[in-house]
C-alpha positions as CSV (number, residue, x, y, z in Angstrom):
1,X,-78.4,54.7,-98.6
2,X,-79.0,52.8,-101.5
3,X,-80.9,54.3,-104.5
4,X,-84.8,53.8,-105.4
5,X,-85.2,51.5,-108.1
6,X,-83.9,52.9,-111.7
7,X,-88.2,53.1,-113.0
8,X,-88.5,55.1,-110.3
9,X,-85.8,57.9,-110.9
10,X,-87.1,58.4,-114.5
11,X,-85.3,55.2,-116.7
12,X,-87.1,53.2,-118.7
13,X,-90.0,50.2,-117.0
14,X,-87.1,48.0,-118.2
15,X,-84.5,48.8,-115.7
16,X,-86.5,48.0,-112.1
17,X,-83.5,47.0,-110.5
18,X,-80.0,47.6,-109.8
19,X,-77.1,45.2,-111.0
20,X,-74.5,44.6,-108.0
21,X,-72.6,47.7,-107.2
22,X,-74.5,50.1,-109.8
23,X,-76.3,52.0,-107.1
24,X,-72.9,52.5,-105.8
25,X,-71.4,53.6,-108.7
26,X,-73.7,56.5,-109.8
27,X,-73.7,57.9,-106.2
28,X,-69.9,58.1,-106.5
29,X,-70.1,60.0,-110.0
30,X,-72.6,62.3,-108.1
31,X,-70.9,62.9,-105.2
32,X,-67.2,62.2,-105.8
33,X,-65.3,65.7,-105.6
34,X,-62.5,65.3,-107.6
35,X,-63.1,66.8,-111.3
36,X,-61.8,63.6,-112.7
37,X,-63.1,60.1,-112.1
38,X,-62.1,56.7,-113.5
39,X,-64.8,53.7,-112.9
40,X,-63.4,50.4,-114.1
41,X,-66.5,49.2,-114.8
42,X,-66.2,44.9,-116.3
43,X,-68.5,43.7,-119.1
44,X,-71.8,43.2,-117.4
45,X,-71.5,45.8,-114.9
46,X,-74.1,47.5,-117.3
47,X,-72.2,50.9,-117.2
48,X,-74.9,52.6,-119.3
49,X,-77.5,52.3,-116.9
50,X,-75.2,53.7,-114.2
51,X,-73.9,57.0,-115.8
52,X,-77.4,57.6,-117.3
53,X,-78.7,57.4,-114.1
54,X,-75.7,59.7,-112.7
55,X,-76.8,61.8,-115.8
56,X,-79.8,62.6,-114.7
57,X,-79.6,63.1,-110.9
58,X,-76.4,65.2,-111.4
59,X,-76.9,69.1,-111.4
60,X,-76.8,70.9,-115.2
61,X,-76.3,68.8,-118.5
62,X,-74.5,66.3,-119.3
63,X,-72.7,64.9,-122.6
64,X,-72.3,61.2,-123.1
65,X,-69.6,60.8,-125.8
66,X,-69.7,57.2,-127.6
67,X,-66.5,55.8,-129.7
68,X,-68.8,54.8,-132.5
69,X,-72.3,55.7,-133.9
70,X,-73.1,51.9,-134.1
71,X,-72.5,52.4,-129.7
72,X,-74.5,55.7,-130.1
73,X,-77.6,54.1,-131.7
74,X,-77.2,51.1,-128.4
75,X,-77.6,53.9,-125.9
76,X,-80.4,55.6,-128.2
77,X,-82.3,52.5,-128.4
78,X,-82.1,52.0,-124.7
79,X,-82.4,55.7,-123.1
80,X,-84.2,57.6,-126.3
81,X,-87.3,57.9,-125.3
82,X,-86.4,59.8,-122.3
83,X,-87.5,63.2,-122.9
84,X,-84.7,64.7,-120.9
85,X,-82.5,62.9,-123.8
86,X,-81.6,64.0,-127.7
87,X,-79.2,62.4,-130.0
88,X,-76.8,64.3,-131.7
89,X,-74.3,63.8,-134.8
90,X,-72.6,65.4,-137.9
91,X,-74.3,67.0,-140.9
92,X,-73.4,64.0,-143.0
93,X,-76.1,62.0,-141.4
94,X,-79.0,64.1,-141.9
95,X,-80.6,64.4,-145.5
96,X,-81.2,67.6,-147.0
97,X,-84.6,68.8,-147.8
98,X,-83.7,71.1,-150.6
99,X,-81.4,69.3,-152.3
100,X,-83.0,65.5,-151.9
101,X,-80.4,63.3,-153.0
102,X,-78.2,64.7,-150.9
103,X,-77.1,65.0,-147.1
104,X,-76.8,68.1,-145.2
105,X,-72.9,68.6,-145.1
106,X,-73.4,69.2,-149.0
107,X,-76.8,71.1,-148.4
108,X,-78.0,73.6,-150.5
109,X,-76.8,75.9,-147.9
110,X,-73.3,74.7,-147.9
111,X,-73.3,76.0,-151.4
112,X,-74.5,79.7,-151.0
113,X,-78.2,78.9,-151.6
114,X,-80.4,81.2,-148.9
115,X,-82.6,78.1,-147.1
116,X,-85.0,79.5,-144.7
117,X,-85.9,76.5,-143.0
118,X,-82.0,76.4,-141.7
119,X,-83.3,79.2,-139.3
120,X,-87.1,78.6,-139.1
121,X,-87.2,75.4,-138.9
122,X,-87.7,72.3,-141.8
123,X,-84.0,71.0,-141.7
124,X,-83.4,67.9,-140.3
125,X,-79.5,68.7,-139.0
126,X,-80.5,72.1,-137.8
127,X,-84.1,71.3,-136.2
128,X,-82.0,68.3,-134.3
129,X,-78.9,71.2,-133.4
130,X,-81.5,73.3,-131.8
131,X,-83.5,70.1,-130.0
132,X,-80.2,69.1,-128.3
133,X,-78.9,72.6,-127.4
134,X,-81.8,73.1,-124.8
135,X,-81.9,69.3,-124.0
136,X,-80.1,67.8,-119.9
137,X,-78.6,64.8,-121.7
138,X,-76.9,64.9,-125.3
139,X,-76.0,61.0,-126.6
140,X,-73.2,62.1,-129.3
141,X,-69.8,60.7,-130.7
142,X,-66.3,61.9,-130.1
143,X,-65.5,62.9,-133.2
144,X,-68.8,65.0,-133.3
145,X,-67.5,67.0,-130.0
146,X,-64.6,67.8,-130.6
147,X,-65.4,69.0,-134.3
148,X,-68.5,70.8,-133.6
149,X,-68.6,72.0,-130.0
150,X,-66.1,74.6,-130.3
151,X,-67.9,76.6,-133.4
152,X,-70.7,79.1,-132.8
153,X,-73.2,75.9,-134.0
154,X,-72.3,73.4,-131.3
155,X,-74.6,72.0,-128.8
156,X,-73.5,74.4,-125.8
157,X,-72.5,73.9,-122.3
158,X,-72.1,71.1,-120.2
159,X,-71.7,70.8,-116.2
160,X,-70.9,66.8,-116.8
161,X,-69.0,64.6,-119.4
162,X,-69.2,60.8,-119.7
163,X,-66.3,59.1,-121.9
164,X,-67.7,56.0,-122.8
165,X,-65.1,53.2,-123.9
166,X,-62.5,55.9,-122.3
167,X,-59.5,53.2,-122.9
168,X,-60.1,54.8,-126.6
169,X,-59.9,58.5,-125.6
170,X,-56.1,59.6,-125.9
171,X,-56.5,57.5,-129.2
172,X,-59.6,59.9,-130.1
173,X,-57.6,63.0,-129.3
174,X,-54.7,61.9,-131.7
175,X,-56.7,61.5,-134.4
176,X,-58.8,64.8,-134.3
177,X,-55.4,66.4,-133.7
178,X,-53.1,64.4,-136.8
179,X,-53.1,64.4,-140.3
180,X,-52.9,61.7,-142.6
181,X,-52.7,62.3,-146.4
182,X,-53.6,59.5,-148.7
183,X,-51.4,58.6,-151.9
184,X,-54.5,56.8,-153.0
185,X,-56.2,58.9,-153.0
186,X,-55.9,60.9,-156.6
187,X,-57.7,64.2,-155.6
188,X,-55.2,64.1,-153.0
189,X,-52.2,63.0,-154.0
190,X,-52.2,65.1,-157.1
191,X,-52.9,68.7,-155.4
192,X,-50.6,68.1,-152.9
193,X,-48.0,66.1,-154.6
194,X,-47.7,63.7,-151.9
195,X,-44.8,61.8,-154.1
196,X,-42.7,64.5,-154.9
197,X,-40.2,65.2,-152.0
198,X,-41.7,65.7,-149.2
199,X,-40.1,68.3,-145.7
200,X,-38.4,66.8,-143.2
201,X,-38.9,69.5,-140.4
202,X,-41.4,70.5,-138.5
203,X,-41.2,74.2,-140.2
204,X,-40.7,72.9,-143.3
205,X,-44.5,71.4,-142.6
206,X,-45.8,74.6,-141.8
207,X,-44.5,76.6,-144.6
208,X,-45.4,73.6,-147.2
209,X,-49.3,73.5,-145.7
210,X,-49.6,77.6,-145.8
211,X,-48.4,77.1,-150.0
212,X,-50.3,74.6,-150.3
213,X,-53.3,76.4,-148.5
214,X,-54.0,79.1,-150.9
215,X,-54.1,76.7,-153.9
216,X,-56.7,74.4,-152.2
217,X,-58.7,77.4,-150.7
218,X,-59.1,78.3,-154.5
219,X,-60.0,75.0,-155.8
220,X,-63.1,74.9,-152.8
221,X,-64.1,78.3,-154.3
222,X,-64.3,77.0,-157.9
223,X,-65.8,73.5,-157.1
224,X,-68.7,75.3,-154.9
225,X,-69.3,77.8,-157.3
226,X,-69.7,74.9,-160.2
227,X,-71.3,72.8,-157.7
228,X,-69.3,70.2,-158.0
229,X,-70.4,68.3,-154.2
230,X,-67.7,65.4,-153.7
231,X,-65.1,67.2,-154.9
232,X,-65.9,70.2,-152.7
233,X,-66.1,67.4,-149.6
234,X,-63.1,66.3,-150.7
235,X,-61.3,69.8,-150.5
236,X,-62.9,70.4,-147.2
237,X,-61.4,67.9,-145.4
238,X,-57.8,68.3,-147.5
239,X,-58.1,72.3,-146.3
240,X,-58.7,70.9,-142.4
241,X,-56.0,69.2,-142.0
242,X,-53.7,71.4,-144.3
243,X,-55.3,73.9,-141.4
244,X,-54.1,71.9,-138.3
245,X,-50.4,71.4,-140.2
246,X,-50.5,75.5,-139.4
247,X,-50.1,74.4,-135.6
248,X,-47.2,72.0,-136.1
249,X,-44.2,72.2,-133.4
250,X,-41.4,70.4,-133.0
251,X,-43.3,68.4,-130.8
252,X,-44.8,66.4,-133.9
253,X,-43.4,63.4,-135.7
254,X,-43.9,62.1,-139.4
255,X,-44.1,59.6,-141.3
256,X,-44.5,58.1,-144.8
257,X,-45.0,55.2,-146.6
258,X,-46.4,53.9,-150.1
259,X,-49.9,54.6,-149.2
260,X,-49.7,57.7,-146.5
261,X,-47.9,60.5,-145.2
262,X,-49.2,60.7,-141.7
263,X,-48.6,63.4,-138.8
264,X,-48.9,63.6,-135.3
265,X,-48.1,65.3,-132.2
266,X,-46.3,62.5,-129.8
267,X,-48.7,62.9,-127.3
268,X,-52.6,63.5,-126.8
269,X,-52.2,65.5,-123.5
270,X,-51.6,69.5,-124.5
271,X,-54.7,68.9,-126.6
272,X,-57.1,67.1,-124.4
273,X,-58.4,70.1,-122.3
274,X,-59.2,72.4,-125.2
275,X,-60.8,69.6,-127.6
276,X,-62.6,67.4,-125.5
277,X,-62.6,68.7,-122.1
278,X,-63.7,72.1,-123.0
279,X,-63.3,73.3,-119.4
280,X,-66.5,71.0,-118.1
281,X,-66.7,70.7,-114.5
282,X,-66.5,66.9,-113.8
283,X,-65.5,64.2,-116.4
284,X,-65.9,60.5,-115.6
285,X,-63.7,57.8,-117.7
286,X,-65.4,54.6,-118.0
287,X,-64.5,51.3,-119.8
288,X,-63.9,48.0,-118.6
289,X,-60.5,48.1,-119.2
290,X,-59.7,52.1,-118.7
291,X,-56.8,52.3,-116.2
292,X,-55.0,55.4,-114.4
293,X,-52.5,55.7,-117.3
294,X,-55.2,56.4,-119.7
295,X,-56.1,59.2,-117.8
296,X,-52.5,60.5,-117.2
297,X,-51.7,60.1,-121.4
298,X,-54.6,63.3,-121.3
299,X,-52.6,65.0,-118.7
300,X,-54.9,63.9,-116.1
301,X,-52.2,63.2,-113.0
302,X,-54.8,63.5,-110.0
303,X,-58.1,61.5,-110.9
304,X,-59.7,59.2,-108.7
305,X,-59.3,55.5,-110.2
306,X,-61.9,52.8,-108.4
307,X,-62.2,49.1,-110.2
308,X,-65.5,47.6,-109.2
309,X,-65.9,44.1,-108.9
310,X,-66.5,41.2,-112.2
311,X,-69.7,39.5,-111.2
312,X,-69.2,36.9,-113.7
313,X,-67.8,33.6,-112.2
314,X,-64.0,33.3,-113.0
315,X,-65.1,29.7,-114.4
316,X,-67.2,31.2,-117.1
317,X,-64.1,33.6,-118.4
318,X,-60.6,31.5,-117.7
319,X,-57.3,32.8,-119.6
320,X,-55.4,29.6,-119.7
321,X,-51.9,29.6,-120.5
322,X,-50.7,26.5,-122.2
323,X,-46.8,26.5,-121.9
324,X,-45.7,26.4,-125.7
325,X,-43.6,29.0,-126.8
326,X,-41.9,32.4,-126.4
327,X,-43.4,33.8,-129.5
328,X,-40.8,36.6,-131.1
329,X,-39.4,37.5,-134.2
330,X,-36.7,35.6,-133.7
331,X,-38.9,32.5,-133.6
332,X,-37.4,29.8,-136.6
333,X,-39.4,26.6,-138.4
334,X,-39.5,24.5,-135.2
335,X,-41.0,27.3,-132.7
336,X,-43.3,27.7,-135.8
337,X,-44.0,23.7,-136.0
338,X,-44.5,23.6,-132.2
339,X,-46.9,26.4,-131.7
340,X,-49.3,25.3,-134.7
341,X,-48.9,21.7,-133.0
342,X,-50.1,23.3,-130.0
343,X,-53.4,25.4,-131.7
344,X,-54.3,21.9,-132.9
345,X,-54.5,20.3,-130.1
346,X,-56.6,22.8,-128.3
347,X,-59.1,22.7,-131.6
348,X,-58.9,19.1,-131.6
349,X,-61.5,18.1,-128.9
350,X,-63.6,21.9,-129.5
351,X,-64.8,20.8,-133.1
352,X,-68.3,21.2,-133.1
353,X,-68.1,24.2,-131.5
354,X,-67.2,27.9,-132.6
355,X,-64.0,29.7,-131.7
356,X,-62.1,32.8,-132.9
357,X,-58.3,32.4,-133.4
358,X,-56.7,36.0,-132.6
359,X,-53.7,35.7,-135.2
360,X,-52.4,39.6,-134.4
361,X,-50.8,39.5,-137.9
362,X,-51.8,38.2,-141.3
363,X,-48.7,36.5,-141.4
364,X,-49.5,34.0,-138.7
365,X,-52.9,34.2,-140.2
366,X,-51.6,32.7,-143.1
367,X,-49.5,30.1,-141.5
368,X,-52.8,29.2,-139.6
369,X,-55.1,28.2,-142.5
370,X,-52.5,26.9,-144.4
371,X,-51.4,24.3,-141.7
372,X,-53.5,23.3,-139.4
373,X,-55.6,19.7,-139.8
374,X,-58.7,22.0,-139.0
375,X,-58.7,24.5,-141.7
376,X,-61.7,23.3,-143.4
377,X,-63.6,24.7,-140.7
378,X,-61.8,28.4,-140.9
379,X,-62.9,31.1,-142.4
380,X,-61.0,34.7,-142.3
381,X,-61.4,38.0,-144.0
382,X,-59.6,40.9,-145.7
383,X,-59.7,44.0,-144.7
384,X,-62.5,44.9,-147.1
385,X,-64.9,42.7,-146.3
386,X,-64.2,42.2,-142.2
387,X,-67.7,43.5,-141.6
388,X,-69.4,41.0,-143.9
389,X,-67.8,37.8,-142.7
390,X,-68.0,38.2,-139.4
391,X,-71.9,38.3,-139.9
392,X,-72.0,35.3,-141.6
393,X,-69.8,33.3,-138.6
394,X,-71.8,34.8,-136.3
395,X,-75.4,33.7,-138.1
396,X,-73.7,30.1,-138.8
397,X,-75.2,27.1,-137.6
398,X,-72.1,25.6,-138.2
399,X,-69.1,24.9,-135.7
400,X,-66.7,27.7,-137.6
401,X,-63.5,29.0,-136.9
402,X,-63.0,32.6,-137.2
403,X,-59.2,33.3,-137.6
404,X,-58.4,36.8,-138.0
405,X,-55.8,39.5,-136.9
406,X,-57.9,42.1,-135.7
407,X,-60.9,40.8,-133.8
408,X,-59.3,42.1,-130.3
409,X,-61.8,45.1,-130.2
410,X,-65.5,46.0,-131.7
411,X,-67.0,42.5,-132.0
412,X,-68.8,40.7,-129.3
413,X,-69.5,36.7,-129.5
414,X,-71.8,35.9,-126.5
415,X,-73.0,32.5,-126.4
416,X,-72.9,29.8,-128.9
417,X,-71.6,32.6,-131.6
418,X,-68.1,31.6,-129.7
419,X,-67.1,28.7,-127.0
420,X,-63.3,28.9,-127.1
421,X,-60.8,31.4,-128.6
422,X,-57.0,31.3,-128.5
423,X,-54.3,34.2,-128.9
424,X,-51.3,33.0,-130.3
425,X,-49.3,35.6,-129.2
426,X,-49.0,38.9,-127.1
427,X,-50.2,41.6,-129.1
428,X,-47.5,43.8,-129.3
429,X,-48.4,46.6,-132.2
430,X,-46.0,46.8,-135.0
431,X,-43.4,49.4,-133.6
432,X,-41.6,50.3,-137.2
433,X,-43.4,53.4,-137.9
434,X,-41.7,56.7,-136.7
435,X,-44.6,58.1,-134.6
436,X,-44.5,54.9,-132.4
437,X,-40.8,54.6,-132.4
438,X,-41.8,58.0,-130.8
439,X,-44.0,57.5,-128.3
440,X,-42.1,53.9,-127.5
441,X,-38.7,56.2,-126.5
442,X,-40.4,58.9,-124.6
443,X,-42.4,56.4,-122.7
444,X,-41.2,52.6,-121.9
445,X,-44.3,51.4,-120.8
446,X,-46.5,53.0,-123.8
447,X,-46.1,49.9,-126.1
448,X,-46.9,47.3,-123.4
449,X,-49.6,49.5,-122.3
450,X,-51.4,49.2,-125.6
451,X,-50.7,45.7,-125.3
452,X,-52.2,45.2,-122.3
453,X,-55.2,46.8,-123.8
454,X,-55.5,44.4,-127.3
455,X,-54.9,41.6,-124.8
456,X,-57.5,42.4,-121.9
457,X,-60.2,43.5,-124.9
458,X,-59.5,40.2,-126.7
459,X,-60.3,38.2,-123.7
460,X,-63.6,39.5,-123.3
461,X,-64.8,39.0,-126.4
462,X,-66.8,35.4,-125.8
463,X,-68.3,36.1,-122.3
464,X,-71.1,38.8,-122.6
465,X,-73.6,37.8,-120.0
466,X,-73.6,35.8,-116.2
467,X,-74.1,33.1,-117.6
468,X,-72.4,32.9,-120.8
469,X,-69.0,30.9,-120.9
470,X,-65.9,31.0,-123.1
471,X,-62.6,29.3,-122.5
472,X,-59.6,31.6,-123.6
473,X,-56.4,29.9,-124.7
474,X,-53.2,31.7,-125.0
475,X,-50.1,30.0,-126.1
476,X,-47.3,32.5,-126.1
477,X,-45.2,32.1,-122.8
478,X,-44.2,35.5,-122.4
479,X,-47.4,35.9,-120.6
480,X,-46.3,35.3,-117.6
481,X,-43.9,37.4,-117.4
482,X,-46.0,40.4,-118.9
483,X,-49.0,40.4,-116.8
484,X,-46.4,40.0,-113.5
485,X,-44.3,42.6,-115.0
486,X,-46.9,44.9,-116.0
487,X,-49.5,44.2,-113.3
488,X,-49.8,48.5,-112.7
489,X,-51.3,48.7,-116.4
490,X,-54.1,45.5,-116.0
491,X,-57.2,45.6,-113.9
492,X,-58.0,43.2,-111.2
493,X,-60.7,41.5,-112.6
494,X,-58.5,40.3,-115.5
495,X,-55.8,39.7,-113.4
496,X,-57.3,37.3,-111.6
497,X,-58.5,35.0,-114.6
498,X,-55.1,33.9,-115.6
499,X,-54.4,30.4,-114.7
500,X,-51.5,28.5,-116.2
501,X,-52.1,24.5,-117.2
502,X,-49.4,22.5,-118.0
503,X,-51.8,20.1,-120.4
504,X,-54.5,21.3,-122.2
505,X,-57.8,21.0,-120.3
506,X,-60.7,18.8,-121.6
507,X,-63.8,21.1,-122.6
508,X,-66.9,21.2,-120.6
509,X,-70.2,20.0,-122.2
510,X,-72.8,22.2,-120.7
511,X,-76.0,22.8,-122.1
C-alpha cells in the first residue's frame, strides 16, 4: 500500500509528493529484515527524502552519516527544521565563549580552565552534544562518528544507520584507521624525524610510535601548560595517530615518499563493526553508484543489494564511445597525436557551449592545453586553488572548458554549467604506491573496482535533474572491454547508457 504523501508523515510542506519508486524504497528500509541493506538509488531518485522519511517511521533513532559537512549542511537545510532532527559535528566547529577568538577544540576547557557552562549550559559544542543525545534523528559526518561515538561524550545509541554516499565508506574506515605523517610539515617532521631512517616491520612500527609516544605526551603537557593552542592541536593529532601505530599487525603496509610516510591496514573490514557500525541494528548503504562489493570490502557478505530504476531518459545521459584509442602507458607520439585529434573534433562543433575534459592525470592535462586548437577556451586548476576555479567556470557566462584531473567526484554541473564532457581515458588510479600494490594482489578486481567507481561518478556529473541533458564522450577503447568484463562491479542504470558510435555525433540544439 503505497505511503501518505511525505507533508503528511511529518516532512517539510515542500515534499507533497513521492518521486517514482521512493514510497517503495522507504517501506523496504522499514520492513526489510536483513541487518544490512544496499539501495542503489541514481541521481534524482532524491534518496534524502526517502531514508528521512524511513528515519522517521522506523522504531528508535537513527543516525544519518554524510561524507562531507558541505552534504551535512544540504540535508540541514532541507530536514532542519524538523524537530525530531539535530545536527551534530566536531568541537572545531563551534566557537568558544570563554576564550572568543577561539573554537571549542582549543576551549578554555581543553586547557585546564574549570567552565561551568560546559556542564550547565552556555557552550555552544556542549549545549548542541546534549540537544542531539535525546534527539530521533542525528544529521552528522563520518569522521565525527567514528571519532566521537565511542567516548563517554558521544551522541548515544542508535537502533538505525544511514551511510549516505556509502560507495565512500570502506574509504572512510581506512582513513580513520591509517596514519599518514607529513614531512612538510616541520612540527612534524622534526619530532618524529620522519627523514631519518625510518622501520621496515610492522613491530619495528610499534616499538618506534611507543618511543616516540612519551616524547610527544610531554611536549602536549608543556605546550598546554604555556598555552601555546596550535601547537597543542598540532600534538594532539601527532599523539592519535602515534596511538593507533600501538595497534599495528602484520596486517598493515607502509609507505613513503618525499612528502609522506603513510600507513594502513590492507583492508577496512576488521575495523568496520567496531568504528562505524558500533553494533546498530540495521544499517542501510546508499549511493547511486554503491554496489555489493562495497559492502563485502566492510565484511558485509550477506546484505540485501536492490538497484532501483534511473528515471532520467537514457537520451539526456548517453556515454558514447568514440573508437580512438587503447589508452596505456605504452601509448607513443602517434596514439598521442590521434587521441588529441580525436578531443578536437568532438570540441569542434560544442564551442559555445561548456564542457569538462576529465584528464585523470596532470600529465594528459598538460598535453591537453598545450595542444588542442581550443585551448583559449580552457581553463584548469592546481591543486591549491581547485575550489576557486571551479566557481568561476561554473558562474561564467562564457562557453568554458574546464580540463582537469580530478573532477570525477564532489562537483555537480547541471544545466548550462556543462553540455558535453569527455574522459580521455579509464581511470585507473596510479597503482605505484605499496599499500595499493597491496590491496591490487590480494584482490584482482579491487583496482578495476575503484575504477568503475571514478568512471560511473564522472559520468554523472552533467545531468542533475529530468530534464537536464549532457552528452558524455569517452575516447579510450578499452571501454568496451571493461564495462563487459566487469559488468558485476557497475549498476544497471549505467550500464545501459553506453552506446558506441563509429563517428562522432552532431550536437542537439535544444533550448
Amino acid at each position: 500500500m503505497r505511503l501518505p504523501p511525505p507533508a503528511m508523515l511529518g516532512l517539510p510542506a515542500k515534499f507533497d509528493q513521492w518521486r517514482e519508486n521512493q514510497s517503495e524504497a522507504v517501506e523496504s528500509i522499514v520492513d526489510t529484515p536483513e541487518r544490512f541493506l544496499v539501495q542503489v538509488c541514481p541521481t534524482g531518485f532524491g534518496k534524502s527524502l526517502t531514508y528521512m522519511t524511513a528515519a522517521m517511521l522506523s522504531p528508535g533513532r537513527a543516525v544519518l552519516l554524510t561524507s562531507t559537512k558541505g552534504l551535512q549542511t544540504q540535508l540541514m537545510n532541507d530536514f532542519g527544521h524538523m524537530p525530531e532532527v539535530e545536527d551534530m559535528r566536531g568541537r572545531g566547529n563551534y566557537p568558544c565563549r570563554l576564550n572568543t577568538h577561539v573554537n571549542c577544540d582549543l576551549g578554555a576547557c581543553v586547557f585546564g580552565v574549570k567552565c561551568s557552562m560546559k556542564e550547565e549550559g552556555g557552550c555552544f559544542y556542549f549545549d548542541q552534544l546534549r540537544r542531539a543525545k535525546s534527539a530521533k534523528i542525528i544529521i552528522t559526518n563520518y569522521a565525527y562518528w567514528m571519532s566521537q561515538n565511542g567516548f563517554s561524550d558521544g551522541i548515544g545509541k542508535f537502533e538505525l544507520m544511514v551511510l549516505d554516499e556509502a560507495h565512500s565508506a570502506p574509504d572512510h574506515v581506512i582513513s580513520f584507521i591509517a596514519v599518514d605523517f607529513s614531512k612538510k610539515n616541520r612540527i612534524e617532521s622534526k619530532i618524529l624525524d620522519l627523514n631519518d631512517s625510518l622501520p621496515n616491520t610492522s613491530h619495528g612500527w610499534y616499538i618506534w610510535a611507543c618511543d616516540k609516544l612519551d616524547d610527544v605526551n610531554n611536549q602536549i603537557q608543556s605546550a598546554k601548560e604555556r598555552r601555546k593552542e596550535k601547537l597543542y592541536l598540532q600534538l594532539k593529532r601527532t599523539k592519535e595517530k602515534l596511538d593507533r601505530l600501538t595497534s599495528i599487525d602484520a596486517t598493515w603496509v607502509w609507505e613513503e615518499d618525499d612528502y609522506h610516510v603513510g600507513l594502513s591496514p590492507i583492508w577496512p573490514a576488521p575495523f568496520t563493526e567496531e568504528v562505524l557500525f558500533m553494533g546498530i541494528d540495521k544499517v542501510v548503504l546508499t549511493s547511486a553508484t554503491v554496489v555489493a562489493k562495497t559492502a563485502n570490502l566492510m565484511g558485509v557478505d550477506d546484505a540485501k543489494v536492490e538497484e532501483w530504476p534511473h528515471t532520467f531518459p537514457l537520451a539526456n545521459r548517453p556515454l558514447i564511445h568514440v573508437p580512438t584509442v587503447r589508452m596505456n602507458y605504452r601509448n607513443g607520439a602517434a596514439e598521442e597525436r590521434q587521441w588529441l585529434s580525436r578531443l578536437d573534433q568532438i570540441i569542434r562543433d560544442r564551442v559555445g557551449t561548456k564542457g569538462v575534459i576529465h584528464t585523470v592525470s596532470y600529465k594528459r592535462r598538460d598535453l591537453v592545453l598545450s595542444s588542442s586548437k581550443y585551448a583559449d577556451y580552457m581553463i584548469t586548476h592546481s591543486n591549491k586553488d581547485t575550489e576557486m576555479v571551479v566557481h568561476q567556470f561554473k558562474a561564467s557566462q562564457d562557453p568554458l572548458i574546464l580540463v582537469s584531473p580530478s573532477m570525477a567526484t564532489g562537483w555537480d554541473f547541471p544545466d548550462d554549467e556543462c553540455r558535453w564532457q569527455v574522459i580521455i581515458k579509464l581511470p585507473y588510479p596510479d597503482s605505484r604506491g605499496n599499500i595499493l600494490k597491496a590491496r591490487s594482489k590480494a584482490d584482482k578486481d579491487y583496482t578495476s573496482y575503484i575504477t568503475m567507481q571514478q568512471l560511473i561518478q564522472a559520468c554523472g556529473r552533467g545531468v542533475r535533474t529530468k530534464d537536464d541533458w549532457c552528452e558524455t564522450f569517452i575516447i579510450d577503447d578499452n571501454i568496451q572491454w571493461f564495462i563487459d568484463h566487469y559488468s558485476h562491479l557497475s549498476v544497471a542504470w549505467f550500464k545501459g547508457a553506453y552506446q558506441k558510435k563509429i563517428t562522432i555525433p552532431k550536437p542537439e540544439r535544444r533550448v
